[in-house]
N, C-alpha and C positions, 0 to 999 in steps of 0.2 A: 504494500500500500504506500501511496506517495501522502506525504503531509503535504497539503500548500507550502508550510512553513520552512519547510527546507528549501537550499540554492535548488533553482533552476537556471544556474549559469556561472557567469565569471562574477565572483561578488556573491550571491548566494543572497538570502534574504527571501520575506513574504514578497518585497517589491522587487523582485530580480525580473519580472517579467511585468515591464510598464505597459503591458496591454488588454494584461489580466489583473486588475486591482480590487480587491476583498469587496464585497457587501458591507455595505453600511447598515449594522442592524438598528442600530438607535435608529436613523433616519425612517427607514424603514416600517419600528415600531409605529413610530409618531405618525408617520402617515395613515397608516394602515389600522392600526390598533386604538378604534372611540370607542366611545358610546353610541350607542344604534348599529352599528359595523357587524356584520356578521364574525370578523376577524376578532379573534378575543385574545390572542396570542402568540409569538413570532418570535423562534429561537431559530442563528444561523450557526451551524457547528461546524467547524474544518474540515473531517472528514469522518465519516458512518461506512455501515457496513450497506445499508437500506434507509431511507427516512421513509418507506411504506410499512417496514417492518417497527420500527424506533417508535412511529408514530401509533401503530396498532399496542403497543405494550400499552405506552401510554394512556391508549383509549380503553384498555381495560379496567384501568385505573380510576377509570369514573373523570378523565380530561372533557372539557365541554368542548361543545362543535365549535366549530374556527379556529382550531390552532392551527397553527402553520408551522411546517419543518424545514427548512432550509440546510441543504450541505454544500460545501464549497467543492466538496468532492465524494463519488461514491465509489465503494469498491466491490460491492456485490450487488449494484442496481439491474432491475430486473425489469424486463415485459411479461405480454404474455403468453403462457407456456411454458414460462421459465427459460426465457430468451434471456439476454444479459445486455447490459448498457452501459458503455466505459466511458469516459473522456479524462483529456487532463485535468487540474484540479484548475477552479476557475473560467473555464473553457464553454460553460454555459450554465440555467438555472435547472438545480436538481431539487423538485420540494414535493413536498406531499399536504394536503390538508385535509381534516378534520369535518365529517358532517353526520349530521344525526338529522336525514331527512321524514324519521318517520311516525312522528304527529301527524303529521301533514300530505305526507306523498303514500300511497300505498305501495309495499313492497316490489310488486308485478312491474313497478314502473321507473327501480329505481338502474334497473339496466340503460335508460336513459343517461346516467350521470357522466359515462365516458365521452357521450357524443355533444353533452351538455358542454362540457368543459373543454372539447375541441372548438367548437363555436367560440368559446370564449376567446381561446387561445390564438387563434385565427383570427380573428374581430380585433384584439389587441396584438399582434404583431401589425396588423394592417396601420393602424392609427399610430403607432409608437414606434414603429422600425421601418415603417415605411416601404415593407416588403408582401411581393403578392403570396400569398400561401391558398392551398387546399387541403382538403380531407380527405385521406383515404380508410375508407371505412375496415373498421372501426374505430381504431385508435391510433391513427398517423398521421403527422404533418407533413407535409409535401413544401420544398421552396424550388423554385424555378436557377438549375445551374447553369449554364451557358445553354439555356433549351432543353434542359433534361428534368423530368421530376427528381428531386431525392428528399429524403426521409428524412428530417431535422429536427423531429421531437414525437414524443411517442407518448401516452396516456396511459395507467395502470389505474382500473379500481380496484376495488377488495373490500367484501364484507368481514365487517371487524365486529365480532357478535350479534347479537340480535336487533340492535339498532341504530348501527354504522358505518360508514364506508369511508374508507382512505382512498385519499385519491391522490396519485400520482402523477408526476409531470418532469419529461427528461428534454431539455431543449440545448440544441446544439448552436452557442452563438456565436464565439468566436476562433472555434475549429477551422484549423487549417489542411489542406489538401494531401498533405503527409501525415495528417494525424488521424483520420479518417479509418475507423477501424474496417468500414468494407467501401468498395468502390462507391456501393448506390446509396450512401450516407450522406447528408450535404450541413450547412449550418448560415445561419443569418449572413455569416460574414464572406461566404461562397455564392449568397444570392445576391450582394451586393445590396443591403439591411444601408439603411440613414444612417442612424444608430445599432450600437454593439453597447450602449451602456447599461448593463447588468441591472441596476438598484431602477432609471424609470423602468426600464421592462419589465421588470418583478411587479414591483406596483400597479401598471397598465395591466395584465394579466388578471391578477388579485381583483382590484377592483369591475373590471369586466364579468370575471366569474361569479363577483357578488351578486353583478346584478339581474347575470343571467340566472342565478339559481334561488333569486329571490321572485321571480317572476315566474319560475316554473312550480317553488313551492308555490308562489300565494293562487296558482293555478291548479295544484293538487295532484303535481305529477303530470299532469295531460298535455302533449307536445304539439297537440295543435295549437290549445288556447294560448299556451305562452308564448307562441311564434317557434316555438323550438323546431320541430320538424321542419317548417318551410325554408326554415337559415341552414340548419345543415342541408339538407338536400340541393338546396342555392350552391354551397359552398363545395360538395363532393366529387370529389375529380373520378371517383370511383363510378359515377352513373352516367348511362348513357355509352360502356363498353363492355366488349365483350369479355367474361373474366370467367377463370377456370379456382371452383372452392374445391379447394382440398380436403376430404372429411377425414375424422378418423376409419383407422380398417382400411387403408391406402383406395377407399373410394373419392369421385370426385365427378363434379355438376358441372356443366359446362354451361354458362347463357349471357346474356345481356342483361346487365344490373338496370332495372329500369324503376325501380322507387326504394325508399326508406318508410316501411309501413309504422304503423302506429304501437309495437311494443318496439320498434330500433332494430328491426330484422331489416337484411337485404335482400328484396322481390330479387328473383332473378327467372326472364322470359328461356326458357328452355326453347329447341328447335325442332318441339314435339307441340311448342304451344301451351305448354304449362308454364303457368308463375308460381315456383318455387322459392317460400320465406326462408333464410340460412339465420339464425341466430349467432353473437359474437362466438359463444361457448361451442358449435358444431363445429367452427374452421379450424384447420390447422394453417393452411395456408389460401391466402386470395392473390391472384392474379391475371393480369390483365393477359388474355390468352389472345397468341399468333393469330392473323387473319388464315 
């Protein structure tokens, strides 16, 4: 495991890499962290193993909704499946938060929250980094590299007992082209992002998410009423192509992704003329399949 806090150069130092400069957690607090704010609390620690994992202890513990976990660095961050997610420490935002959506939301609906918080996510890189993104459903961000999609940040929920869910968020921002752990990987600063400054994008994200999910609670879960459904499906680079789902048991669906129905399933028109619903949980793999 790398600490931030050790050299990354000649000189050595937290600042040995003037491109990569800590989180401001006070700042951060004080923005983020009032009265009325869904956000009720905001620790950034150097480096964890997980802040999905950090975070679910915590919420055992009887933690209220809206804490927020921040690492400068993770060394067993993870998607889903049990995919893995590395970067250098610094190198972009790894955080998880806190929600206990279910006074409110019925459970059946809280499969919504990944696609919930890609909207988010999407909606404030657009405003705050000034970079175009998509959605690849379920849980992936897409930035545009010299015309290419690639995959820039990634979304993990997880039911944490009986009335929680962590949620996850791995964004690759100022990753550089050698640091890339697979080719089809990209990050803010490869889409050519305004900004690469870490602490407003955190905040831009955070506050977007609030207010997307305070619109879907005061909606009771239901993705039409909140606009939810219509913004991602606006937003999904995933619809309107042909894509091969990979299920478990090495079977696999071949069609054209043609909606996001109403529990966050992908219709996909089969070349039998069936629409076939795929849930997150059935795929192992989705992809955009060869003409």
């Amino acid at each position: 495991m790398t600490d931030p806090n050790t050299p990354a150069g000649p000189g050595g130092g937290r600042w040995s890499d003037l491109d990569r400069p800590p989180l401001n957690a006070t700042a951060l607090r004080r923005a983020l962290v009032r009265p009325g704010s869904l956000w009720t609390s905001l620790d950034v620690v150097p480096s964890t193993g997980s802040t999905n994992s950090d975070l679910a202890a915590r919420a055992a513990e009887g933690l209220p909704e809206g804490a927020v976990l921040v690492a400068e660095e993770q060394s067993e961050g993870r998607g889903r499946l049990g995919r893995t997610w590395s970067a250098p420490a610094r190198s972009g935002i790894f955080f998880s938060v806190l929600l206990r959506p279910g006074r409110d939301v019925p459970t059946e609906r809280w499969g919504w929250l990944p696609l919930l918080t890609g909207v988010a996510l999407a909606t404030a890189l657009a405003r705050a980094a000034g970079v175009d993104t998509s959605l690849k459903w379920p849980n992936d961000l897409l930035v545009s590299v010299d015309g290419e999609e690639r995959k820039a940040g990634g979304i993990l929920a997880e039911r944490s007992g009986d009335d929680a869910v962590i949620v996850g968020i791995g964004l690759n921002v100022s990753l550089r082209e050698s640091e890339l752990p697979v080719p089809t990987a990209g990050s803010l600063a490869l889409a050519d992002a305004a900004s690469l400054d870490r602490d407003p994008l955190l905040r831009a994200v955070l506050r977007t998410l609030e207010q997307w999910y305070g619109d879907w609670r005061a909606a009771g879960g239901d993705p039409a009423v909140s606009g939810l459904q219509e913004a991602y499906a606006a937003g999904c680079a995933t619809l309107g192509r042909r894509v091969r789902a990979e299920l478990p048991g090495g079977r696999e669906l071949l069609g054209e992704a043609v909606a996001i129905d109403g529990d966050g399933r992908l219709v996909l028109a089969t070349e039998d003329g069936v629409q076939m619903p795929v849930s997150a949980g059935d795929i192992v793999h989705l992809r955009v399949a060869e003409a």
